[in-house]
Structures are given as structure tokens and as C-alpha cells.
C-alpha positions as CSV (number, residue, x, y, z in Angstrom):
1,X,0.0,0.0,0.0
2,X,1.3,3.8,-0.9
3,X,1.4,6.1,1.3
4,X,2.9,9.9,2.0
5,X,3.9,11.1,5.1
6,X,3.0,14.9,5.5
7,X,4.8,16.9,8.1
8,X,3.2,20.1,8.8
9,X,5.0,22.7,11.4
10,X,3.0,25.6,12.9
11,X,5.2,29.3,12.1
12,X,4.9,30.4,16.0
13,X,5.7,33.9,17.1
14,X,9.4,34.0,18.0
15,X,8.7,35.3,21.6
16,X,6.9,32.4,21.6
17,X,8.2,30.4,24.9
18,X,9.7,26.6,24.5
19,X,8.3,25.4,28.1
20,X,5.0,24.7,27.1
21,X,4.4,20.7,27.6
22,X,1.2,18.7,26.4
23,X,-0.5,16.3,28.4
24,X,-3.9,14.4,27.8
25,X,-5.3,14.5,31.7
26,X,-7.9,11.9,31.0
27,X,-7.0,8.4,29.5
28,X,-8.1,4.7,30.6
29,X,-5.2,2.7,29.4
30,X,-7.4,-0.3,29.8
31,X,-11.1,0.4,29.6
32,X,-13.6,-2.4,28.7
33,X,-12.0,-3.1,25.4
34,X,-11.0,-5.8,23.3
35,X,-7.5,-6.3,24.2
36,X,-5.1,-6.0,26.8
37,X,-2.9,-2.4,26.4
38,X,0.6,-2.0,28.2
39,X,2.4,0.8,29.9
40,X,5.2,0.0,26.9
41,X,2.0,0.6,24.6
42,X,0.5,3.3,26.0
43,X,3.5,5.5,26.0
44,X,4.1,5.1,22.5
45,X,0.3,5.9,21.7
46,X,1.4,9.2,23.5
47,X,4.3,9.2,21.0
48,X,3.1,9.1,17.8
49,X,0.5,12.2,18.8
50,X,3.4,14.1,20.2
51,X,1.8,14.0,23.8
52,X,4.6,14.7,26.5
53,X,3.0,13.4,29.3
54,X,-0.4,11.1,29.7
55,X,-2.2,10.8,32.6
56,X,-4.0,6.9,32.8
57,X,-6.9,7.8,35.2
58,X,-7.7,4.1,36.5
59,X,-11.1,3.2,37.0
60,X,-13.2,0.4,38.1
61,X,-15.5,-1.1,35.1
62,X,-18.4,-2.2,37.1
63,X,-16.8,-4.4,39.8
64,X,-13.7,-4.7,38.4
65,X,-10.4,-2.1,38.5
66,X,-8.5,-2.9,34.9
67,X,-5.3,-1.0,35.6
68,X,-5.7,-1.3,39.5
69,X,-1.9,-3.2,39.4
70,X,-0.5,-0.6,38.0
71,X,-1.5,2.4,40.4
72,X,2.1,4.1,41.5
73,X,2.4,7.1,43.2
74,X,6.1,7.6,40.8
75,X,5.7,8.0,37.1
76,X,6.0,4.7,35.4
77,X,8.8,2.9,34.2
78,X,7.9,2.7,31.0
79,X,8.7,6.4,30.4
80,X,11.4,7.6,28.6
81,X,12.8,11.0,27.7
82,X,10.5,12.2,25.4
83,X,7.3,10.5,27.5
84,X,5.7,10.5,30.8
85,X,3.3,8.0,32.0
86,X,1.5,9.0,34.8
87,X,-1.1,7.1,37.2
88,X,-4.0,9.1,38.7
89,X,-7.5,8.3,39.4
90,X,-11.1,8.7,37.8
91,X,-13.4,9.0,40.4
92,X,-16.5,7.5,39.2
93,X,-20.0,8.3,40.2
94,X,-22.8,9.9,38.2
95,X,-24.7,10.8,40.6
96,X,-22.5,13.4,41.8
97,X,-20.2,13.2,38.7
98,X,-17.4,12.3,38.0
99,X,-13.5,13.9,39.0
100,X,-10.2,13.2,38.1
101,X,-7.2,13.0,41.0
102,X,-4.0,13.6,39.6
103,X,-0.9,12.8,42.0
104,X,-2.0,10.8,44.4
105,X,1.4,10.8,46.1
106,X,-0.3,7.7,49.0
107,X,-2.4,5.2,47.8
108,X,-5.6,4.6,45.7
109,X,-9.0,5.5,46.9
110,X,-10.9,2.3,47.7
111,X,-13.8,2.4,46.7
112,X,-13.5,4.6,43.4
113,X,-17.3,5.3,43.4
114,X,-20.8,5.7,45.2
115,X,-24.7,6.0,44.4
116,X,-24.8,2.9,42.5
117,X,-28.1,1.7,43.1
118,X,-29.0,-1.7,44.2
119,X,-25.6,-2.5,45.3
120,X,-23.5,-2.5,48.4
121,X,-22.2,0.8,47.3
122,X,-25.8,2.6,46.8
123,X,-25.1,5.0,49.7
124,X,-24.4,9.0,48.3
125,X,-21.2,8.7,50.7
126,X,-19.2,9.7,50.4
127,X,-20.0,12.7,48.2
128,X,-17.5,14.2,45.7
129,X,-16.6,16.7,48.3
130,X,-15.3,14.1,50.8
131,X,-13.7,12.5,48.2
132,X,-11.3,15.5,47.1
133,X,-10.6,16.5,50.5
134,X,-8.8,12.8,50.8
135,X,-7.6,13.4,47.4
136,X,-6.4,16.9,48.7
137,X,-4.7,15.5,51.7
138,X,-2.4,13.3,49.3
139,X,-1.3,16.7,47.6
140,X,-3.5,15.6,44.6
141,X,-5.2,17.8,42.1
142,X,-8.6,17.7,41.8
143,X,-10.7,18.3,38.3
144,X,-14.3,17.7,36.9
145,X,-14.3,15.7,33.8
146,X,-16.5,15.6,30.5
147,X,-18.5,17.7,32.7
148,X,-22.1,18.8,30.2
149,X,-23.8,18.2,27.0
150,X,-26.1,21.6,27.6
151,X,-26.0,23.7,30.3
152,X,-28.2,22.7,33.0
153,X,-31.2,24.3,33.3
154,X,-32.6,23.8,37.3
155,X,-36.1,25.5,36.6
156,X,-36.9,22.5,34.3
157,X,-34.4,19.5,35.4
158,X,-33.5,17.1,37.9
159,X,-29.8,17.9,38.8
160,X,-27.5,15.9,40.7
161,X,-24.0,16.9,39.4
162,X,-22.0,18.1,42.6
163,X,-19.7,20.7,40.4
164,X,-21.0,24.4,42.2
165,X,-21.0,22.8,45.5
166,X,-17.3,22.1,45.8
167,X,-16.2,24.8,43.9
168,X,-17.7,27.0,46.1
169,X,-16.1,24.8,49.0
170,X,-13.0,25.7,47.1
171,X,-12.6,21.7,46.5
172,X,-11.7,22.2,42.3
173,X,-8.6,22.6,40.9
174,X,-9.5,22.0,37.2
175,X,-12.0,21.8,34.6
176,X,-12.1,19.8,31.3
177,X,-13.9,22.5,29.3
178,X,-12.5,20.1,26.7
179,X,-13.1,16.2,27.2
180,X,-15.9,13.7,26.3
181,X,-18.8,16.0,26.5
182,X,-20.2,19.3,24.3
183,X,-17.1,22.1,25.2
184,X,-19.6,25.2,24.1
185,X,-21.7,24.5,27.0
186,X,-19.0,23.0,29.5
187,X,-17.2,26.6,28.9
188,X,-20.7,28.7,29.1
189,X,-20.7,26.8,32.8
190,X,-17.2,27.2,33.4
191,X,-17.9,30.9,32.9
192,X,-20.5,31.1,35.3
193,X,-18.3,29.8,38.1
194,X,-15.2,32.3,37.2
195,X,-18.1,35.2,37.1
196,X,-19.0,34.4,40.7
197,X,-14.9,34.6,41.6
198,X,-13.9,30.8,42.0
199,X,-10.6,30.5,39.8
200,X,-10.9,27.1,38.6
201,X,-8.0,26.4,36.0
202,X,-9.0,25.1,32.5
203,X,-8.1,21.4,31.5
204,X,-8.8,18.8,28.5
205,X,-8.7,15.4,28.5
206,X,-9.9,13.1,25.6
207,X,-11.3,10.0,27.9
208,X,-9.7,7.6,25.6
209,X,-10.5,4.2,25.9
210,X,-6.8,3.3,24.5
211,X,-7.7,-0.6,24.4
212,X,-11.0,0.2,22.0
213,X,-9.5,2.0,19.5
214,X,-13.4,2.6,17.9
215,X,-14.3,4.4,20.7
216,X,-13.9,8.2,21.4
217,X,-10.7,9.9,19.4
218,X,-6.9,8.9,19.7
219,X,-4.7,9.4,22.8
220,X,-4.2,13.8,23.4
221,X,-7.2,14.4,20.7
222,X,-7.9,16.9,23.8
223,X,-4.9,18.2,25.2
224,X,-3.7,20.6,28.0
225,X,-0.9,22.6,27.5
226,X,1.4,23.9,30.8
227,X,3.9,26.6,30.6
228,X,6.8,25.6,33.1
229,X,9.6,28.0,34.1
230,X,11.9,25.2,33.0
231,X,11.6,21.3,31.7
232,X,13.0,18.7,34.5
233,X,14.7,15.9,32.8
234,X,14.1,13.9,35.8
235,X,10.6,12.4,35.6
236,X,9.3,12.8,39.2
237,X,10.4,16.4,39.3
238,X,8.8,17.0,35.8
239,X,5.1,15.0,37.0
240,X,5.8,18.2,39.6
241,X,6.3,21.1,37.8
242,X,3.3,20.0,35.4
243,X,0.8,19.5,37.9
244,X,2.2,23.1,39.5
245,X,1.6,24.5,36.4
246,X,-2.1,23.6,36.6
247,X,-2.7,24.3,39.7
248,X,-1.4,27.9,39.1
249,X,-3.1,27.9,36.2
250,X,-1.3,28.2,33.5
251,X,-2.9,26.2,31.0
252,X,-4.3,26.1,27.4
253,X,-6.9,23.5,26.5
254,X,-6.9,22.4,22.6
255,X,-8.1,19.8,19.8
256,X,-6.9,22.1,17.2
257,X,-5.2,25.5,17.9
258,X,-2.6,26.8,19.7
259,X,-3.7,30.1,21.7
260,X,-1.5,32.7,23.8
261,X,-3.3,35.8,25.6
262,X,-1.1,38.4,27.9
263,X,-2.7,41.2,29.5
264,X,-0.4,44.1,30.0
265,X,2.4,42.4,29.8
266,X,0.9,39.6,32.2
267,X,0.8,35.9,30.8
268,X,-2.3,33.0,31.3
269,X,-2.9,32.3,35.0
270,X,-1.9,35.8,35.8
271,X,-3.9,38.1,38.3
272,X,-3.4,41.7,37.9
273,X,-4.3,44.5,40.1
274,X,-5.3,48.1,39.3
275,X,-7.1,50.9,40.6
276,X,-9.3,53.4,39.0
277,X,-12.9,53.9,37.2
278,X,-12.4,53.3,33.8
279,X,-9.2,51.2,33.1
280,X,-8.1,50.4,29.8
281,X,-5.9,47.4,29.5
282,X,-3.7,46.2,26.9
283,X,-3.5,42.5,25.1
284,X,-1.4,41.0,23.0
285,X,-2.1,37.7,20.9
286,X,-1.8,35.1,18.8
287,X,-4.0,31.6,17.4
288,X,-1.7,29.1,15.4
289,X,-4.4,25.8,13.8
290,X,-3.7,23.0,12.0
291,X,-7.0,23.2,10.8
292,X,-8.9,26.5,9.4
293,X,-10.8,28.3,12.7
294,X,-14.8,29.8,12.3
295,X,-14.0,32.6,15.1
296,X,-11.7,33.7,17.3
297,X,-12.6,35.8,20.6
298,X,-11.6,37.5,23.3
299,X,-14.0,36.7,26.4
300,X,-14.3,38.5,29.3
301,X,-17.1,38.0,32.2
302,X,-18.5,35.3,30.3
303,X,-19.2,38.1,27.3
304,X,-17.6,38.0,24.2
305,X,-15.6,41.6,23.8
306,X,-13.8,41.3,20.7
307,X,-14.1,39.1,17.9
308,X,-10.8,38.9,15.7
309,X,-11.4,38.6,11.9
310,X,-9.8,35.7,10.5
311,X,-8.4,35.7,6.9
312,X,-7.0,33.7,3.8
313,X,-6.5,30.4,5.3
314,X,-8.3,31.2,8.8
315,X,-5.4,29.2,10.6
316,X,-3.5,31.9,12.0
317,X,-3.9,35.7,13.5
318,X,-1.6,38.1,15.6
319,X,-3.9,40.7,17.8
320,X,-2.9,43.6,19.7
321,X,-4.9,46.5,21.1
322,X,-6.7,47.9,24.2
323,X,-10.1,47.4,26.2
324,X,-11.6,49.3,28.5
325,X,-13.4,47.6,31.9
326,X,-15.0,49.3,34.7
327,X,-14.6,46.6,37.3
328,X,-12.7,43.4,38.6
329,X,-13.0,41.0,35.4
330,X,-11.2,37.7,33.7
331,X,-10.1,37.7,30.6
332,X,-9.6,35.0,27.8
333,X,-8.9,34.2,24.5
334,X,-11.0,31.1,22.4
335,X,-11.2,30.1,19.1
336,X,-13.5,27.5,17.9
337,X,-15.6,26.2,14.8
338,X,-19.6,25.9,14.2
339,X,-19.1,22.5,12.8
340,X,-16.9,19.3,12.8
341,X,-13.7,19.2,10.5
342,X,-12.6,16.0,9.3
343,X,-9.1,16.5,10.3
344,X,-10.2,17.0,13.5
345,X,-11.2,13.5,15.4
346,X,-13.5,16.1,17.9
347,X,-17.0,17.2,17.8
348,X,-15.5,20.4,16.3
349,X,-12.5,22.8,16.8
350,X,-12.5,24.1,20.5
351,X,-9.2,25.9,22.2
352,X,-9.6,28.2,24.9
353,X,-6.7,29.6,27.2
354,X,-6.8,29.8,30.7
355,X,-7.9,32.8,32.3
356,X,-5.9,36.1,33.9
357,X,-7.8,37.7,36.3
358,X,-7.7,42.1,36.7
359,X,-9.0,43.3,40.1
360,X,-10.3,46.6,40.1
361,X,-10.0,48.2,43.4
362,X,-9.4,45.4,45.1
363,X,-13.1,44.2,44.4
364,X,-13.7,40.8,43.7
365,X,-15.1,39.2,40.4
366,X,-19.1,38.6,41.4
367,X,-22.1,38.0,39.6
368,X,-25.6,38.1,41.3
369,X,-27.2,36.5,38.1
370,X,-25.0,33.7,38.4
371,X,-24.8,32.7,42.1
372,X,-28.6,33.1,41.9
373,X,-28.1,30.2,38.8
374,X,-26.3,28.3,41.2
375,X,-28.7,28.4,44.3
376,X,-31.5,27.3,42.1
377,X,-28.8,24.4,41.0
378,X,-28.1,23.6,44.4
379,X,-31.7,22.9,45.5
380,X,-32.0,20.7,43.2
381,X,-29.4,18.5,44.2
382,X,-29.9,19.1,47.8
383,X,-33.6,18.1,47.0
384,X,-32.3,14.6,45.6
385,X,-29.4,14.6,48.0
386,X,-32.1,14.3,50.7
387,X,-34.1,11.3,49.6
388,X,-31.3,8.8,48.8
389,X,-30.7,5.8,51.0
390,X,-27.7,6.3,53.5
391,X,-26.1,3.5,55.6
392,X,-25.8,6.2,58.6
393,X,-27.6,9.3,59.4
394,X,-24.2,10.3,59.8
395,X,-23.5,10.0,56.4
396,X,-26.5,11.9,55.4
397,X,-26.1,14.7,57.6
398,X,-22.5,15.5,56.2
399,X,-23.5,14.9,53.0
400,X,-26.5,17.6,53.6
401,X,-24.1,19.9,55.8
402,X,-21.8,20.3,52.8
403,X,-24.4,21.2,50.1
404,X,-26.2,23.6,53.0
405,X,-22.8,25.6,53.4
406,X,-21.9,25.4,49.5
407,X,-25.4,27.8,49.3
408,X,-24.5,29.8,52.0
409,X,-21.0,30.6,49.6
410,X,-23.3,31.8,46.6
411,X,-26.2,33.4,49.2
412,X,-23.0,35.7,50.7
413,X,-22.2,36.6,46.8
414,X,-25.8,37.7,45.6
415,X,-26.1,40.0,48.7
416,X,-22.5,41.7,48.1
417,X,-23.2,41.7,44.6
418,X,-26.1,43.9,45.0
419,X,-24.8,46.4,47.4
């Protein structure tokens, strides 16, 4: 059989930094599929898509744990120089939906889920926010994965997803606003929860079955990009600086373009402070795609402030200019596409950047119209929460307490807002 081999290179800016490293933050190395993958394998899946580091998030499937024997708190030793193979955790319940822990530096969180009806494990406990506090006292990260289809709407639905109440407990590190779910409504709700002040650092992560090749998109289809001060060679050290990286938040999340964004000189992650009534910032830009790109915005308070036009091939833009704000705002810059693109293995074209944060007289990003969104959210799950079968009224009550105070976070932030 013929074939050609096309190697296309992206012309970045030459300011543009060399310590950005890719990861995929959601992969199940063995997943319910039809043959047995490797840690040998699995890094050189990460290989040939030019993925730096992969995170294998083991899970059970049903009863069973696939990759359960090979949970290490060290990268694995199947990494090499150009690779990193990393074991986390994919914390699995629906009802409260479901996180990802990345570096678990103890042990593995038995059992992996809860709520699964008819079963020994049907109890609610423990919620997803007892779950990242353990997760948090191994110095993990803790995300929300392939979090929405459409954005919930609690005047009409039944909601039991668990995201507003720990990030209002201050429980969420990351957010895939790419992964195995719609990313135009995962962002719109992402959005909502920057508007009300929580920073919660943008991820992607494909969920790739990587035993079941005919399921979901390759290994770092969705990919999370980390800009480190410098590259570790040693692996350990490198797992480390990554996983800073994220936490501090500076992060890009992509199937498709490369994105940068600085705000007066400030890069991704950053928070800036000024003082004043009318401020006028400056940005400076750029969007590099392997793929021609529908629209490319700058986004700030959930509103879309400037929309770039993109000409001849639509795969790249510089921007530069100024805004004006009049209080404490984030700021970020997306690109995406209406529809799919066959070179993309994705519902369609997504990349955002992470956000950089500009406090106006030392006032805090708030949003009544959101937090009010999020009450309503709340009582619905606290509603549900309520009626489930618990093995303790212990279990219930701190399951109930935590919802209760996650309200009281978003109650605070409608009555400041208003003042």
C-alpha cells in the first residue's frame, strides 16, 4: 500500500516560549476493550501524537479495576525521555459526577465510586466533596471531567451533578472544558463559576478508551498545554512542575489550535491588580491551527468583547490593542468552529486559554445573576441529596451539611453583589 507522510510545522511567534508541555489528563489505558494495552503501549500511543506526558486515570469497570496493578504514586517505568506515563484516578460516580485526581502521592482511593443503586455501594457517601478532600490531603489535584452536554437548566431539570457545590467549597482545581462532552456549553458553565470569583483552572482530557480503538478519538485528541519555568529531565520532578503548572493555572486547552493571551504584559494564570474607574488594558495575541478556525474571541465576564477577523487560510492571527473595563474581570482568549472538521477526530475545533484575572480596586469578580443560577442548581441536588438511601444518618447529615454551606457561599455573593 502507498502512502505519504506529511509533516506540517505551525510558524509560531518567536517570543513564543519553549516550556509549554502537552499532556492528555484523562486516559483509561485499559477500559472495557478488546485487548489488553501496556504501559510500553501506552506510551508510544502518547508518542506518535506528540503528547509529552499522559495521565492513565484508572477506574473500576463495574466491579472490576482494569489497571488497578498498576496504580504508582512515581511515574511509570515505561517512560522515557520524550514521555511520561503517569497514574492518577477517575473518580466515578454519576450521581455526583465524575473527577479526576492527579498525584495521588499515598495510595488509591478504595472504593472509586458511590450511588450505584441496588448494590453495596448505593449509599451518596461519600460525596465528591469528601472525596477531594482525601484526594487533597495526598497533595492531589482535583478536576471535573467531561462535565455537560447543555448547560443545565434547574427551573426545568433534575440535577445531581456536585460541580458548584465544591467549587464554592473551594474543593476544584481544574475543569475539562474540553473532554468527552459538548465544550460550548461546558465553557458557558465554566464561565459562570469564574463570574462568581472561583478561579478554577482550565483542562482537556480526551477520555480515551486506549484498548478500544473505535471508541472516542486517539490518545491527546484533547490536550492541556502547561507553561513551566523550565523542563525537568528527571521524571518525578517534571510530573511536579506540570501538575504546578495547573494548579497555578497556566494552561491552554486544545483539539486544534494553539492560543496565547497576555494582559499588560501579564501571561495566562496571571492576576493583575489596578485601581481606578475606567481602566483600559492592553492585550497582545496570537492563534496558530492545523485546521482553518470559524471565530476567534476575546471573552471576558463570560461576554464575548472582541471578535478577531480571521483571513486567507483562517489558521492563524496576531492581535494587539486595548479594552476598557470598569470593574474586577477575567479575561480570555478562544477560538472554535460551528461544525466538525474531518481533520479533527472532535465534535468540532475548540481551544480556549486559561484565564488572567484584573481586580479593580481590590473588588472581587461577582455576579448576582449567576450565584442566583447556582442556588437554584443547588436545590435541586440538595432536594435529591435528601431522599437517597444512606447507611448512617451520619452519612447523610455531612453529605447535607456540605451542600447547606456550598449555598451559603453563593447566598454571601448575591447579597454583596447587590450592594
Amino acid at each position: 500500500l502507498d502512502h505519504t507522510i506529511v509533516t506540517t510545522r505551525l510558524s509560531l511567534p518567536s517570543d513564543w516560549s519553549k516550556q509549554w508541555q502537552s499532556a492528555d489528563v484523562h486516559v483509561h489505558m485499559n477500559y472495557g476493550g478488546l485487548y489488553r494495552n501496556t504501559p510500553e503501549r501506552m506510551v508510544a500511543q502518547a508518542s506518535a501524537e506528540d503528547l509529552d506526558i499522559v495521565f492513565n486515570t484508572i477506574v473500576n469497570k463495574e466491579q472490576r479495576i482494569p489497571d488497578m496493578e498498576y496504580f504508582s504514586t512515581l511515574p511509570d517505568a515505561a517512560s522515557n525521555k520524550d514521555v511520561l506515563l503517569v497514574h492518577g484516578q477517575e473518580y466515578h460516580t454519576s450521581y455526583w459526577g465524575h473527577m479526576g485526581l492527579l498525584g495521588l502521592n499515598d495510595h488509591y482511593l478504595i472504593p472509586g465510586y458511590s450511588a450505584y443503586t441496588n448494590t453495596a455501594a448505593q449509599s451518596p457517601h461519600p460525596s465528591n466533596s469528601v472525596v477531594a478532600d482525601l484526594a487533597h490531603e495526598q497533595n492531589a489535584l482535583v478536576g471535573y471531567v467531561h462535565p455537560f452536554y447543555e448547560v443545565p437548566d434547574p427551573s426545568t431539570e433534575s440535577i445531581t451533578h456536585a460541580l458548584p457545590i465544591d467549587a464554592a467549597l473551594g474543593k476544584v482545581d481544574y475543569y475539562e472544558a474540553l473532554g468527552f462532552s459538548y465544550h460550548r456549553p461546558s465553557a458557558e458553565v465554566w464561565y459562570k463559576l469564574l463570574n462568581c470569583g472561583f478561579k478554577i483552572n482550565v483542562a482537556a482530557g480526551t477520555d480515551a478508551m486506549a484498548n478500544y480503538a473505535s471508541l472516542r478519538g486517539p490518545v491527546g485528541m484533547n490536550r492541556t498545554y502547561v507553561q513551566l519555568k523550565d523542563i525537568p529531565t528527571d521524571p518525578q520532578e517534571k510530573q511536579t512542575a506540570w501538575l504546578k503548572g495547573l494548579k497555578e493555572g497556566r494552561t491552554i486547552a486544545t483539539n486544534s489550535a494553539l492560543l496565547n493571551l497576555e494582559v499588560n504584559g501579564n501571561g495566562i494564570g496571571s492576576e493583575i491588580k489596578t485601581e481606578g474607574k475606567k481602566i483600559k488594558i492592553s492585550y497582545k495575541g496570537f492563534m496558530r491551527s492545523v485546521v482553518p478556525m470559524d471565530h476567534l474571541e476575546i471573552v471576558s465576564n463570560g461576554k464575548v468583547i472582541k471578535s478577531i477577523t480571521l483571513k486567507g487560510d483562517r489558521q492563524s492571527a496576531d492581535l494587539e490593542g486595548t479594552i476598557t473595563i470598569d470593574r474586577s474581570a477575567w479575561i480570555l482568549l478562544r477560538a472554535w468552529n460551528d461544525n466538525a472538521d474531518t481533520n479533527i477526530q472532535d465534535i468540532y475545533p475548540y481551544a480556549t486559554t486559561g484565564a488572567i484575572y484584573v481586580l479593580v480596586n481590590n473588588k472581587p469578580i461577582q455576579s448576582a445573576e449567576d450565584a442566583s443560577y447556582f442556588v437554584k442548581w443547588i436545590d435541586k441536588v440538595y432536594e435529591s441529596a435528601g431522599k437517597q438511601t444512606y447507611l448512617t444518618e451520619s452519612e447523610r447529615n455531612l453529605t447535607l451539611h456540605n451542600i447547606s454551606n456550598a449555598r451559603k457561599v453563593f447566598e454571601h455573593q448575591i447579597t454583596n453583589a447587590s450592594k
